[in-house]
MARVO-589637 format. One line per field, with one value per residue (C-alpha): x negated, y, z; residue in three letters. Coordinates in Angstrom, 1 decimal, decimal comma. Example, Ala and Ser with C-alpha at 12.3 -4.5 7.8 and 13.67 -1.06 7.14 Angstrom:
<recs>
x	[-12,3:-13,7]
y	[-4,5:-1,1]
z	[7,8:7,1]
r	[ALA:SER]
</recs>
This chain:
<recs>
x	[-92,4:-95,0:-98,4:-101,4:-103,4:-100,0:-98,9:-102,9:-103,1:-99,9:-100,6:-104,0:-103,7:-101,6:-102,2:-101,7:-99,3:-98,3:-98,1:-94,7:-93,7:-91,6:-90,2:-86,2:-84,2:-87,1:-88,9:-91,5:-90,8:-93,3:-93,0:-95,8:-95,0:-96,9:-97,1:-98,1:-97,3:-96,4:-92,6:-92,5:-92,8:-92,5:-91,2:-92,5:-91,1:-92,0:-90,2:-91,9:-89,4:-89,3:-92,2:-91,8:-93,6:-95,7:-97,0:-98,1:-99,4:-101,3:-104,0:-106,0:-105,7:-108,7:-107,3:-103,8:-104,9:-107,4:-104,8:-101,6:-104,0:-105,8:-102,3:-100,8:-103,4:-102,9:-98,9:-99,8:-101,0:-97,4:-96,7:-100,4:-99,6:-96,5:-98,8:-102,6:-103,7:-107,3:-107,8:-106,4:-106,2:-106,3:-105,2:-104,6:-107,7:-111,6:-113,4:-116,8:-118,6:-118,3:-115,2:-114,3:-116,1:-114,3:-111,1:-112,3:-113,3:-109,8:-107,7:-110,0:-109,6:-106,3:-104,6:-106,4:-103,1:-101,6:-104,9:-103,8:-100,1:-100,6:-104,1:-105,6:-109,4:-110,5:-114,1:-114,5:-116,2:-114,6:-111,5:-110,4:-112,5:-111,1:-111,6:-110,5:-110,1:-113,2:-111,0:-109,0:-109,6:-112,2:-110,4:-113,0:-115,5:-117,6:-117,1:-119,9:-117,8:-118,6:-117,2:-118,2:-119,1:-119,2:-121,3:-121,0:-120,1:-116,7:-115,3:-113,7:-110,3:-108,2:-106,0:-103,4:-102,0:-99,4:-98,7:-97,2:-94,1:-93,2:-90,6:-93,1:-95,0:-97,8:-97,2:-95,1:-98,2:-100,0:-97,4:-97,0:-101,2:-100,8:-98,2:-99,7:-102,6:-101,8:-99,3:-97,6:-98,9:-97,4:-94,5:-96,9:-99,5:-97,9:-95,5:-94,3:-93,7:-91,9:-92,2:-88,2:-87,6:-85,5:-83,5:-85,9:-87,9:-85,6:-84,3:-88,0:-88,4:-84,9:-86,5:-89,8:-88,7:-90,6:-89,6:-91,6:-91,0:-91,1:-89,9:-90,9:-88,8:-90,4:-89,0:-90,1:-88,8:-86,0:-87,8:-90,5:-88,2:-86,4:-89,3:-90,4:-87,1:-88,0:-91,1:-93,6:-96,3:-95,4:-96,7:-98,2:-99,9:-101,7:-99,3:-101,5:-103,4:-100,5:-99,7:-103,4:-103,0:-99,0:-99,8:-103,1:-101,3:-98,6:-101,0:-102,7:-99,6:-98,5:-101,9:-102,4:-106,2:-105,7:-103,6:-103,9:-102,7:-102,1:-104,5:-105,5:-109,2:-107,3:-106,7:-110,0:-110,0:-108,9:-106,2:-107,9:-110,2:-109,7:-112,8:-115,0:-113,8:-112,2:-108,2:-107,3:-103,1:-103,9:-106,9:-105,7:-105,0:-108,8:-111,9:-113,7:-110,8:-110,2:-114,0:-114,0:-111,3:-112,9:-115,6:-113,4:-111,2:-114,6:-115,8:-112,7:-109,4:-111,4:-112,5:-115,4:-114,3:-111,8:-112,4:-109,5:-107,2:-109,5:-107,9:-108,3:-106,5:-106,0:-106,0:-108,8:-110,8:-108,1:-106,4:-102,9:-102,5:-104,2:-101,4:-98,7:-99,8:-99,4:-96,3:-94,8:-94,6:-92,3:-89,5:-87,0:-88,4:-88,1:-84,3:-85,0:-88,4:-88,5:-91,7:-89,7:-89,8:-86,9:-85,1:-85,8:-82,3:-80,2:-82,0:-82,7:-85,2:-85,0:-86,2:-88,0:-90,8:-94,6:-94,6:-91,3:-92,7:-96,0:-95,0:-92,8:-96,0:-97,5:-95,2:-94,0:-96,8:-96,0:-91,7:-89,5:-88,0:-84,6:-85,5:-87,5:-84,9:-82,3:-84,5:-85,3:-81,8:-83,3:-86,1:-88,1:-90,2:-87,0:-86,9:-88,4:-88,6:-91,6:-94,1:-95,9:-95,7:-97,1:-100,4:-101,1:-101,4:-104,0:-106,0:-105,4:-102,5:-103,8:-104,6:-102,6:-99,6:-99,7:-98,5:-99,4:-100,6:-103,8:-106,7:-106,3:-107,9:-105,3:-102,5:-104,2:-104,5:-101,1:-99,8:-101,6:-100,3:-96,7:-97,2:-98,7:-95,5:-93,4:-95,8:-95,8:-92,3:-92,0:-89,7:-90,2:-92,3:-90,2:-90,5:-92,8:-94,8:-95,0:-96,1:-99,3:-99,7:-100,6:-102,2:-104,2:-104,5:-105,9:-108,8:-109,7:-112,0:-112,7:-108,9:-108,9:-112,1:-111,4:-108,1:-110,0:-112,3:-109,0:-107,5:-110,9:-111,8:-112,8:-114,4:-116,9:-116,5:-113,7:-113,8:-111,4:-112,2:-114,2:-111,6:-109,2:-111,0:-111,8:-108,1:-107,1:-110,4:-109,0:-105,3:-107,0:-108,6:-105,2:-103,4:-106,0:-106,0:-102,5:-102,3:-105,0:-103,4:-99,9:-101,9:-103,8:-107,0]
y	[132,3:131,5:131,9:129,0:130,4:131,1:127,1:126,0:127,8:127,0:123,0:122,5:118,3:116,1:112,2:108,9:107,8:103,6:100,7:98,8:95,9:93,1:90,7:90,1:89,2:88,2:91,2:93,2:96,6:98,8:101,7:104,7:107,0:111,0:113,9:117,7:118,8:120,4:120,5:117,6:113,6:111,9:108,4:107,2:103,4:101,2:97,9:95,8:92,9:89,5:88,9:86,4:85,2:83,1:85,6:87,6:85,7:83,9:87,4:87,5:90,2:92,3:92,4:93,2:95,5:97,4:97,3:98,6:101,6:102,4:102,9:105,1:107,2:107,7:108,3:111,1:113,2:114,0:115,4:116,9:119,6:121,0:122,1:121,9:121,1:121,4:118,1:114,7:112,6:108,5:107,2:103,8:102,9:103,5:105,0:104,9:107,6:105,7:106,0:109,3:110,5:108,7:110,0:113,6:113,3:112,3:115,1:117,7:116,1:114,3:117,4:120,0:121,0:121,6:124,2:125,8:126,6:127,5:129,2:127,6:127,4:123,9:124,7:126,8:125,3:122,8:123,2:120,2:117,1:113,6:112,2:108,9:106,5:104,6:101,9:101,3:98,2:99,1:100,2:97,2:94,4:95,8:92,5:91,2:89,8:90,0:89,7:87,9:90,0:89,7:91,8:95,4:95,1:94,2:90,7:88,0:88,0:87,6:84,6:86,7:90,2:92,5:95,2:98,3:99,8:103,6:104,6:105,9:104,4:103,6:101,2:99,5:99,2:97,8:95,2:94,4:94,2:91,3:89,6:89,2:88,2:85,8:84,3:80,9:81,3:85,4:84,0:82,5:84,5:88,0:90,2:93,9:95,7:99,2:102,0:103,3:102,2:104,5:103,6:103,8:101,8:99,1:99,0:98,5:95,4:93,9:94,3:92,7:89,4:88,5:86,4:87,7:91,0:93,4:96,4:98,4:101,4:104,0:106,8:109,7:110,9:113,8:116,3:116,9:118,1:120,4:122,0:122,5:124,6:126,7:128,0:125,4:123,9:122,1:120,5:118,1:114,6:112,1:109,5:106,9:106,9:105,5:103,5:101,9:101,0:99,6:97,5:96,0:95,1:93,3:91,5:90,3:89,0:87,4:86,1:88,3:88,6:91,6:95,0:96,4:100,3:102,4:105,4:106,8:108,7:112,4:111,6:112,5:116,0:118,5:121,4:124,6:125,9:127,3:128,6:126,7:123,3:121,6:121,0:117,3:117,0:113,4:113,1:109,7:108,4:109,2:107,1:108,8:107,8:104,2:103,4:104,9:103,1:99,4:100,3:101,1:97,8:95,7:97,5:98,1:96,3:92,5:90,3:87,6:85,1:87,0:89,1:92,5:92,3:94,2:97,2:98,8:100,9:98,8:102,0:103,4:103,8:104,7:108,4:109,3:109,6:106,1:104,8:106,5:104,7:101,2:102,0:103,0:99,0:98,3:99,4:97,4:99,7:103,4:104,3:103,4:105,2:108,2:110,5:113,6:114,1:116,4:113,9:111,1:111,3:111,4:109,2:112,0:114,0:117,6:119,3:122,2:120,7:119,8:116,0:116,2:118,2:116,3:113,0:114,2:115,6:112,1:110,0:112,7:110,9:108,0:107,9:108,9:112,2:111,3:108,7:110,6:113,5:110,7:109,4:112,8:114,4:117,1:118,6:119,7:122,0:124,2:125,0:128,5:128,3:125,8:128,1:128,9:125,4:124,6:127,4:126,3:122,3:123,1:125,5:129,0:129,9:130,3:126,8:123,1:122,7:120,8:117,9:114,5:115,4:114,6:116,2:120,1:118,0:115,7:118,3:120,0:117,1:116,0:119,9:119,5:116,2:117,4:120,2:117,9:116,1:119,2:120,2:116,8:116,6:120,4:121,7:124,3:124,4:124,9:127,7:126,0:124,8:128,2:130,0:126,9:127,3:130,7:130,8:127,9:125,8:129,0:129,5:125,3:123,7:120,4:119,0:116,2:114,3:115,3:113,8:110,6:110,2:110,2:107,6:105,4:106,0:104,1:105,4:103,2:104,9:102,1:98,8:97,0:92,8:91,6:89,4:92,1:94,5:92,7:92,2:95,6:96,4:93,7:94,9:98,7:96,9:95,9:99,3:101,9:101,4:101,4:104,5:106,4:105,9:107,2:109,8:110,7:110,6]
z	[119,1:120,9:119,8:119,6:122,0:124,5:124,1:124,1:128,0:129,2:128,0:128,4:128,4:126,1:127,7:126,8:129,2:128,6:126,0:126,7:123,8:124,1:121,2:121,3:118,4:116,4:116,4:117,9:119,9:121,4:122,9:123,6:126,0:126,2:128,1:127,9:131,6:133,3:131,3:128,4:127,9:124,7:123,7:120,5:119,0:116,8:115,6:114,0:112,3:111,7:114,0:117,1:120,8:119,2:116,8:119,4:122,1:118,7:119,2:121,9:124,4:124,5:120,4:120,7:123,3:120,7:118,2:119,8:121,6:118,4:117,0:120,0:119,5:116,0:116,5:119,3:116,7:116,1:119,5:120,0:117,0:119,1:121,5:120,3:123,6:124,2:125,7:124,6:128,1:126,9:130,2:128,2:127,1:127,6:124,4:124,0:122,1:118,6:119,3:120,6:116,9:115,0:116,1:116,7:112,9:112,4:113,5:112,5:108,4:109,4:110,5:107,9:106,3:109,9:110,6:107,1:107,5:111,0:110,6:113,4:113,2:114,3:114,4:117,6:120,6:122,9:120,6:121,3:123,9:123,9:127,1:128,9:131,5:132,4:134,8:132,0:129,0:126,8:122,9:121,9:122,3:120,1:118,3:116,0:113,6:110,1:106,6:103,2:100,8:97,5:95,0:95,1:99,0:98,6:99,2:96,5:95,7:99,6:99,7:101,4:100,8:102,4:99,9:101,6:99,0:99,0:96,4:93,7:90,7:92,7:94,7:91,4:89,7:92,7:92,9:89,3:89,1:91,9:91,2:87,7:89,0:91,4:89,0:90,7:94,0:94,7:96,3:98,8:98,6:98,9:100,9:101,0:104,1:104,1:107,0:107,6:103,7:101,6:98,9:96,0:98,4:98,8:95,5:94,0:96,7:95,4:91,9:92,4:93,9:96,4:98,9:102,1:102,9:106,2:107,6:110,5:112,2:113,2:115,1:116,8:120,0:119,0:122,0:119,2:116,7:119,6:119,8:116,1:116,0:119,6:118,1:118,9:116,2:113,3:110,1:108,2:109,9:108,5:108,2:105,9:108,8:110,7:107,7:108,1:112,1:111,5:108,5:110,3:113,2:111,4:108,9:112,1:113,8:110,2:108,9:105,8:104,6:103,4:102,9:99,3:99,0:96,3:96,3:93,3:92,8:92,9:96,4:97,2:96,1:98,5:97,9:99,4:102,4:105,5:107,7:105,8:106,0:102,2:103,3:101,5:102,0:100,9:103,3:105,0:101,7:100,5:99,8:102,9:105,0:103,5:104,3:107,5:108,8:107,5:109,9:112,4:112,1:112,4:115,2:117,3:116,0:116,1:118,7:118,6:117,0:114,3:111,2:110,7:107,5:105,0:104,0:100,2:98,0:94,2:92,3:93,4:90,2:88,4:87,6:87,6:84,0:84,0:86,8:84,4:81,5:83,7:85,2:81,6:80,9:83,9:82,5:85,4:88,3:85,9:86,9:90,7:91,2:93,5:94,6:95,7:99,4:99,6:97,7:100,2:101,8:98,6:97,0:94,1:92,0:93,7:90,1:91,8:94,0:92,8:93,4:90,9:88,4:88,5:88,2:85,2:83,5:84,4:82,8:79,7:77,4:77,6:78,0:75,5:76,5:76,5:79,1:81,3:81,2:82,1:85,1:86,1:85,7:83,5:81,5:83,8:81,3:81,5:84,9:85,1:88,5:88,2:86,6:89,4:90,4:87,1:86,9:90,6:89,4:87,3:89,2:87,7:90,5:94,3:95,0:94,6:96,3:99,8:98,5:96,7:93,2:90,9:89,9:88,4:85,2:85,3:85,3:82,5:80,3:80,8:80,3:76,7:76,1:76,4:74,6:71,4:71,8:71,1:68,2:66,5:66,5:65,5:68,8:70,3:73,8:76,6:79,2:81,1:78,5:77,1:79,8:80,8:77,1:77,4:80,9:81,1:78,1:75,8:77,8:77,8:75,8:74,7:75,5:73,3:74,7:78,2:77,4:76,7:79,3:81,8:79,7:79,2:83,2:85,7:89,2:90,7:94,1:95,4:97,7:95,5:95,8:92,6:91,9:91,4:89,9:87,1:86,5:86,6:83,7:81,8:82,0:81,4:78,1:76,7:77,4:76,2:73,0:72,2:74,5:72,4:69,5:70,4:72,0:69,2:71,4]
r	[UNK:UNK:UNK:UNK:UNK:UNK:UNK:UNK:UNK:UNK:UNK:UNK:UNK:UNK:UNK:UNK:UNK:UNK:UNK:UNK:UNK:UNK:UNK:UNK:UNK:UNK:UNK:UNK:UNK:UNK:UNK:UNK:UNK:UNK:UNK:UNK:UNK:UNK:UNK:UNK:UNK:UNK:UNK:UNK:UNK:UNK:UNK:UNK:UNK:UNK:UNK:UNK:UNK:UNK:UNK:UNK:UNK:UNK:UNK:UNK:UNK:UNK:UNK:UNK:UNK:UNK:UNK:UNK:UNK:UNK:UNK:UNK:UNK:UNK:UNK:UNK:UNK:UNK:UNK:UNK:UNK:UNK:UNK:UNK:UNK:UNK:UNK:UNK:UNK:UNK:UNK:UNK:UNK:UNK:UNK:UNK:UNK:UNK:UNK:UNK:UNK:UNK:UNK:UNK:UNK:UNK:UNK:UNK:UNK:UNK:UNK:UNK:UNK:UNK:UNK:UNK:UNK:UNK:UNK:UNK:UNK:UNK:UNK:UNK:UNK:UNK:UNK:UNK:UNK:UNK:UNK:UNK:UNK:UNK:UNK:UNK:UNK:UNK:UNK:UNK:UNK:UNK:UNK:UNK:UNK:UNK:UNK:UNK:UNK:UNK:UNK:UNK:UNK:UNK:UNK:UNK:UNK:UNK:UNK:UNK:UNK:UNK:UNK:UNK:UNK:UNK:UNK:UNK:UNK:UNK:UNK:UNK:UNK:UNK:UNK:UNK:UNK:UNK:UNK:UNK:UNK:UNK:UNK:UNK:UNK:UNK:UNK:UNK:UNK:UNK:UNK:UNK:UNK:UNK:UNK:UNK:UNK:UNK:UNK:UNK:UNK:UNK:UNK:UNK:UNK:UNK:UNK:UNK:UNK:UNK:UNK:UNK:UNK:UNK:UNK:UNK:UNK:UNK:UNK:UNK:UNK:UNK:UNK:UNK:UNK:UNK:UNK:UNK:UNK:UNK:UNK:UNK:UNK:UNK:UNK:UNK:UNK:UNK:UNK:UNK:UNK:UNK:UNK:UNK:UNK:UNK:UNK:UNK:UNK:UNK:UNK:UNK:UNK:UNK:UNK:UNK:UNK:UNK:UNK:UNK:UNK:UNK:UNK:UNK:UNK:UNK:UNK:UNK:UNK:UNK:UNK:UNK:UNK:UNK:UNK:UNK:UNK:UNK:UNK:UNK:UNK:UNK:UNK:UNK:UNK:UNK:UNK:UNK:UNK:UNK:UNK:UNK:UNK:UNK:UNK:UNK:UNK:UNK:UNK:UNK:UNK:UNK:UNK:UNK:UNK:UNK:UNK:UNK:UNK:UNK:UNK:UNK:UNK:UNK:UNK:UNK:UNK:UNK:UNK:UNK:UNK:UNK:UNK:UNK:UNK:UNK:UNK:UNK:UNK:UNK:UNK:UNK:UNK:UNK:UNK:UNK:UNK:UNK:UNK:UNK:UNK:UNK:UNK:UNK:UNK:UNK:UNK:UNK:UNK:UNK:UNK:UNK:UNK:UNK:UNK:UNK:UNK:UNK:UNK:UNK:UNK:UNK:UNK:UNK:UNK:UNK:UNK:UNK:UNK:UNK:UNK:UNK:UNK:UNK:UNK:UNK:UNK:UNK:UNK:UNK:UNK:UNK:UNK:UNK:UNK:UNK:UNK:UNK:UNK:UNK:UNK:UNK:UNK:UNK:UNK:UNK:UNK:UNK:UNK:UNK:UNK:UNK:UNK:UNK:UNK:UNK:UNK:UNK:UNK:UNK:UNK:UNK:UNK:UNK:UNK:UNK:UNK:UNK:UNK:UNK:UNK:UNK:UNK:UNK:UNK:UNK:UNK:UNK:UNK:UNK:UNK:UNK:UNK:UNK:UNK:UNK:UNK:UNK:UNK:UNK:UNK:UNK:UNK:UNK:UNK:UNK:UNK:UNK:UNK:UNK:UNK:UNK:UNK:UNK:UNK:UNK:UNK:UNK:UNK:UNK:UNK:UNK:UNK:UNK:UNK:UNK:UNK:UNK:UNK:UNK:UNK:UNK:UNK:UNK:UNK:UNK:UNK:UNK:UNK:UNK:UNK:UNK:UNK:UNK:UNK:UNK:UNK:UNK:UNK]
</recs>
């Protein structure tokens, strides 16, 4: 295997070769093509359905041009980690400095899990310069277009809203919480789009009804995985950040006002360090990231006389236990859910990874536990080979597993809550239970109001439209109190 340095020398450049799209069979393809001379190219495609001629001619091109570059340049990350080139060649596009900051910011947060795993120290000097072609079309206008905002610098309620669906609770909740809310008019007002859908993906989109939805194909060039398996670099990207560029573009060419995610608050904290820098697994799914990239949209991906798609995460002010407690009314979508990446394929709860075990640990409180075993395939709490897992969600192991799970207080709480269960109903704990029992929740104090203020909050650090806000406080304001009461909180 070849070492960082070894693949850094031998390919110095990774460059932005072309943007190719065309629109046949009512739909839009693009193609971005990459290099790292002197030995390997990369074709990277995206299809973007049910989108025709007239949708895209409908942008201007200075716009389309800003949009379909901005998102090359977020898809190259996945070919610039097999080689961590030193210098990232945008032959495509001229970037001003604004811009060449923004996306230097970007991979250094974007790809902090990938320094991790592969101990790679971002911060040395000249590690990596973004440079670019000065004859080419500028990324932007620098457009001076603006956007009505409403109190607490977020706008009213958008007319408009594509609502981007994963195969977890989240983005249930997110969908419920509008379609609620907008009542008669969702079925014109709202659409989901899906990024290569999985099953749970597409069986939560048959359940919810709507009657506009997308999906867009997205598939790497197969060279990149060759070399993952000859030695070269690998890990984790930040795909939300892909997510954020894909679903812009398409609520441009469709006319959506809006994209609403589903990002909770524990997707701000981080998961560990590395040479001084906080690594956040769910960094392009955080607050930092989500305002960041508003600026970005209004002062790149817009042109005069156009304002971008405003792009916010619904959940924002609320905390996983919160989300569990929403998602425990949608009783249609709980056999069909699935959060367990190594699951994705087979459509299954893998038992033995941290996103299984924490979303069981979410949703324990407030399931019955025949059903969640049912849903799950199992009782999780008896899987001694989750212990570890376990200690590490809430702190006391080495540090929280690189993947996308809540607070350590979160994982506490609900650990405590489960265990209640047992006691009140005079079982004994489980395995797992007995072993957080006697690592973690011993030395805690204050559980049952700690418990409370995760149930009762609400984080004020979100961009989430006025309109909708105040329905998801109101919904909160119906659901709390029956939750603290079953909780005995």
């Amino acid at each position: 295997m070849k070492t960082t340095a070894v693949l850094r020398s031998q390919y110095p450049t990774i460059s932005f070769d072309a943007i190719e799209w065309r629109v046949t069979d009512n739909a839009l393809h693009i193609t971005f093509r990459y290099s790292t001379p002197p030995d390997h190219s990369f074709t990277h495609t995206l299809t973007l359905h049910n989108v025709t001629q007239h949708d895209v001619v409908a942008i201007p091109p200075s716009e389309l041009h800003s949009l379909l570059a901005s998102l090359g340049l977020v898809e190259l990350l996945s070919y610039w980690k097999s080689t961590v080139s030193p210098v990232i060649d945008v032959r495509v596009a001229y970037l001003d400095d604004w811009q060449v900051a923004w996306w230097h910011s970007l991979l250094l947060h974007g790809m902090g899990e990938f320094f991790f795993v592969n101990q790679i120290d971002p911060n040395e000097k000249d590690f990596v310069q973004i440079v670019s072609n000065t004859d080419a079309m500028p990324l932007s206008l620098h457009s001076d277009a603006t956007v009505d905002l409403g109190a607490g610098g977020v706008p009213p309620k958008p007319h408009t809203a594509l609502i981007p669906i994963g195969g977890g609770k989240d983005s249930v909740v997110t969908l419920t919480q509008l379609q609620n809310l907008y009542a008669d008019q969702a079925q014109q007002s709202l659409a989901s789009v899906a990024i290569n859908p999985t099953q749970a993906t597409k069986d939560i989109i048959a359940l919810s009804n709507l009657s506009k939805h997308f999906v867009i194909d997205r598939i790497l060039d197969p060279t990149v995985l060759r070399l993952n398996q000859e030695g070269y670099r690998n890990g984790h990207v930040p795909f939300s950040a892909s997510v954020a560029f894909l679903t812009t573009l398409l609520a441009r060419l469709k006319d959506f006002d809006a994209i609403a995610l589903s990002n909770e608050r524990s997707a701000n904290e981080g998961n560990t360090t590395l040479f001084g820098q906080e690594i956040n697994h769910q960094y392009s799914k955080s607050f930092h990231f989500e305002t960041a990239f508003q600026e970005y949209a209004h002062r790149t991906l817009s042109s005069k006389n156009t304002i971008p798609p405003y792009y916010f995460s619904l959940l924002r002010p609320l905390y996983e236990l919160q989300i569990g407690m929403l998602f425990a009314h949608q009783e249609r979508f709980h056999p069909v859910f699935r959060s367990c990446n190594r699951g994705r394929k087979t459509n299954t709860w893998c038992q033995d990874c941290p996103k299984c075990l924490f979303a069981f640990i979410i949703l324990f409180p407030f399931l019955e536990q025949s059903d969640i075993e049912n849903y799950f395939g199992s009782n999780l709490f008896e899987n001694k080979k989750l212990i570890t897992t376990a200690v590490d969600l809430t702190g006391y192991g080495k540090n929280k597993p690189l993947e996308c799970v809540g607070l350590y207080e979160e994982s506490i709480i609900s650990f405590w809550l489960a265990v209640r269960v047992y006691q009140e109903n005079k079982k004994n704990l489980p395995v797992v239970l007995q072993k957080v029992q006697q690592r973690v929740l011993l030395h805690e104090k204050n559980l049952p109001e700690r418990a409370k203020a995760l149930i009762t909050g609400w984080n004020t650090e979100h961009a989430v439209p006025i309109n909708l806000a105040e329905n998801l406080q109101n919904q909160l304001a119906v659901d709390i109190p029956s939750a603290r009461e079953s909780l005995g909180i």
